[in-house]
C-alpha positions, 0 to 999 in steps of 0.5 A, a space after each residue: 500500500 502506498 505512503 499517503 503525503 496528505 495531499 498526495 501519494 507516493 509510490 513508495 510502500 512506507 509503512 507509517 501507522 500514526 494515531 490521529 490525534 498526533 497528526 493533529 497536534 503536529 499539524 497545529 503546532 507547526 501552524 501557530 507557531 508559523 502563523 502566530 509566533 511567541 509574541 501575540 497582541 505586540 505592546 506598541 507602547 513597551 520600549 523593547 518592542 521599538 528597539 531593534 530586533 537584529 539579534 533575534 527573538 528568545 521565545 521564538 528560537 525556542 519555538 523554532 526547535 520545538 517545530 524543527 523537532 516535530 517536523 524532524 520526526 514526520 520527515 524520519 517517518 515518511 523517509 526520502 519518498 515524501 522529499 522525492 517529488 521536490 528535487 526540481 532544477 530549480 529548488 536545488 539550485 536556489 538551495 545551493 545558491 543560498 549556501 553560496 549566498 552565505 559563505 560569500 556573505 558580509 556578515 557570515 555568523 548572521 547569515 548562518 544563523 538566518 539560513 538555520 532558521 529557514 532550513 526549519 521553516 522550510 522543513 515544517 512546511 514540507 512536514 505540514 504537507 506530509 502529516 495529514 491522513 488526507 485532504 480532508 483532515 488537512 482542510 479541517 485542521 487547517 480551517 480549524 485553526 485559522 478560524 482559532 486564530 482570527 477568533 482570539 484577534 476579535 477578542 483581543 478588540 474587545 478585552 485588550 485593545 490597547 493590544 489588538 489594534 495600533 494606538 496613539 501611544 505606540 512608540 513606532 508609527 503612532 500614526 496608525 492608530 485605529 488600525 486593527 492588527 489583532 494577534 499581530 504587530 502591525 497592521 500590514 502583517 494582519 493585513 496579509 495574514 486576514 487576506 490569506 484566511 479568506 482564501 483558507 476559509 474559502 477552501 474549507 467550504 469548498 471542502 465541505 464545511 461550507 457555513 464554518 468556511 464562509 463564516 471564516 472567509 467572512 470574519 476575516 474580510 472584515 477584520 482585513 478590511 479594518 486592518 486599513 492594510 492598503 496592499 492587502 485589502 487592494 490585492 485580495 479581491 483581484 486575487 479572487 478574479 484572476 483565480 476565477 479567469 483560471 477557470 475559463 481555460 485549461 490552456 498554459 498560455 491562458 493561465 500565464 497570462 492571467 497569473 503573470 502579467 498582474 504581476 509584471 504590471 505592478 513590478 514596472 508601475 512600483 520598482 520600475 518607476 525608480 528605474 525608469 524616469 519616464 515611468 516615473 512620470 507616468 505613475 506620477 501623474 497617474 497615482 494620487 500617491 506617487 511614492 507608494 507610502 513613502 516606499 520609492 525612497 527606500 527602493 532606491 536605496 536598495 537599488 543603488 546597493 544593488 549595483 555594488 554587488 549586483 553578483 552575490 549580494 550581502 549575504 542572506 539576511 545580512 545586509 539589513 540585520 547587521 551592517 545596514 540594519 535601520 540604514 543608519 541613526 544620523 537621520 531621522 528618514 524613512 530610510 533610516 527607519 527601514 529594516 527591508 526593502 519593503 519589496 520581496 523582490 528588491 529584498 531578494 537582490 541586495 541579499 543574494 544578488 541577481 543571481 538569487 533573483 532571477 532564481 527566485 523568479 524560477 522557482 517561486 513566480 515561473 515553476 509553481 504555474 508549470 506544476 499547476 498544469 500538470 497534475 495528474 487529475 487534468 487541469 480542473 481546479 479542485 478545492 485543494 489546487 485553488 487554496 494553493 494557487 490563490 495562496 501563492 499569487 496573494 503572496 507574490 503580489 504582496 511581495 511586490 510591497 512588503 519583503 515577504 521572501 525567505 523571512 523565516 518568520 513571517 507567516 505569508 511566506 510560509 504559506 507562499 512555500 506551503 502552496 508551492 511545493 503543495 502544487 509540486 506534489 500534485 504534479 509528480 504524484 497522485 493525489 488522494 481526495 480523501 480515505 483512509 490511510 491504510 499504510 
């Protein structure tokens, strides 16, 4: 009998007897800890919360372990079968290029430290994927907890909101009061973890919880709309219709058009009107807020750091968390204030050059369409293939705005893995629809 992968099954006759209740639990632990983290309901009025983050959190690092640990123990479990399916071209050279990434980094102790973290995240996603009975225990643990997730953040509105939405009082950007961010620490990061959950809920009521999934899908929009998250309350919607346009035809050339160009649109219009003077006066009399939020200062800084090691970059997460981290205290600017690019792509460049990007590109943005087409079951877009397609093309356009990728800490991104190398096991395996696992 074949090893089921939770969404998928190998060839590989594995024998793994797991009692739900493990399942579960490994499912959910690996889930909070990715989506909600040692510090939930942040205190924006606490002085070592506005203080620099650059040498890690604590509580986090010990979360890290214990998920590391959990996913260890699935991944020893299901053997080299489940890994089997995502030992594409393309991972293995962004892997191999992040190890270079770090050895030639500016600050190689930090990048070290960094690429561990992401070699565990990475793992718990992979382990997330793999841990399931089937697809339908995958969904309702899935939908559970997020549904746990943004239950407590309206609660936290409501028995702590000094601590559930920004004030007047926070210390850093006491401009946003008002804003609700629930568990989170800023508004953008609940923006894009509220945009996320609508997609989540959605796949739960498609899966067959459908009042428990559309009442998820509903208190999340609502929570994302108060989030007054510009990106994420923008992108979620459009995200929504260009999934939907994917459903008109099977055809590649139809589904890249409609998946990329948005993306390609928005990268010219945001990053490219720093590069390009004419753009730059094209988006200026077209937006009401040519700079983005302030963001086109930042970008030209990473730009103009980019050209000095356009190869290699800095190094994995070395550039803004050492040398450069908070660009400096003479001035009180918006560059100095930043701790990323504030765009995953820019991000991606100043660590781990233009080699890292154009990488990136391939695995991340180009590859996740190609696995989407093929899938043994065809090209129809069951309930589990559009979660996984609506999560990645939220994150890669979010990412045009906020540095989502390969912060290993931030829970879009993990998503973002999650969906892709989900698409990558459906490409290369059968998928079991639901059943028992009989291994």
């Amino acid at each position: 009998m074949s090893m089921t992968t939770g969404i998928a099954a190998s060839p590989a006759p594995v024998p793994l007897r797991v009692p739900d209740a493990l399942r579960l639990g490994a499912l959910a632990t690996i889930l909070l800890v990715m989506l909600v983290g040692a510090n939930p309901f942040h205190d924006g009025t606490a002085p070592e919360n506005a203080a620099s983050g650059a040498g890690g959190n604590l509580g986090n690092q010990i979360l890290f372990l214990i998920m590391g640990t959990i996913a260890g123990a699935i991944l020893l479990a299901r053997g080299r079968a489940a890994l089997r399916p995502l030992a594409s071209l393309p991972i293995l050279l962004m892997l191999a290029w992040l190890a270079v990434s770090t050895a030639l980094s500016i600050e190689p102790l930090v990048s070290v430290r960094r690429l561990v973290s992401l070699v565990i995240m990475t793992a718990a996603a992979v382990a997330f994927l793999v841990a399931a009975r089937d697809a339908r225990q995958f969904a309702s643990v899935l939908g559970a907890t997020v549904l746990g997730i943004v239950t407590v953040s309206y609660l936290g509105l409501v028995l702590a909101p000094e601590r559930a939405m920004h004030t007047a009082f926070d210390l850093i950007e006491p401009e946003h009061a008002g804003s609700w961010r629930g568990i989170y620490p800023h508004k953008n990061a609940a923006g894009a973890a509220m945009g996320a959950f609508v997609f989540v809920g959605l796949f739960w009521a498609a899966m067959g919880r459908r009042v428990l999934g559309f009442l998820l899908a509903a208190a999340a929009a609502v929570f994302l709309v108060f989030t007054n998250a510009k990106t994420s309350v923008a992108i979620t919607p459009v995200v929504l219709v260009l999934t939907w346009l994917c459903t008109w035809s099977g055809s590649t050339l139809w589904r890249r058009l409609v998946l990329l160009t948005p993306l390609a649109l928005l990268l010219t219009l945001t990053v490219g009107s720093v590069l390009v003077p004419q753009i730059g006066a094209f988006v200026a009399g077209l937006a009401g807020d040519p700079t983005f939020t302030g963001r086109t200062e930042i970008w030209e800084f990473a730009v103009d750091n980019i050209a000095k090691r356009p190869l290699a970059g800095y190094g994995y997460g070395a550039f803004w968390e050492s040398v450069f981290y908070g660009g400096g205290a003479d001035a009180a600017t918006w560059v100095n204030r930043a701790t990323d690019a504030h765009d995953g792509y820019l991000n991606t460049a100043l660590e781990s050059g233009l080699v890292g990007l154009a990488l990136t590109a391939w695995w991340l943005v180009w590859a996740p369409v190609s696995d989407l087409q093929h899938r043994p079951e065809g090209r129809r877009l069951d309930p589990l293939a559009m979660l996984f397609l609506r999560l990645w093309l939220f994150a890669i356009l979010v990412a045009v705005f906020e540095s989502v990728f390969y912060q290993a800490t931030n829970g879009l991104y993990f998503l973002l893995v999650v969906s892709v190398l989900g698409l990558r096991y459906r490409a290369r395996a059968r998928v079991i629809a639901g059943g028992e696992d009989r291994s």
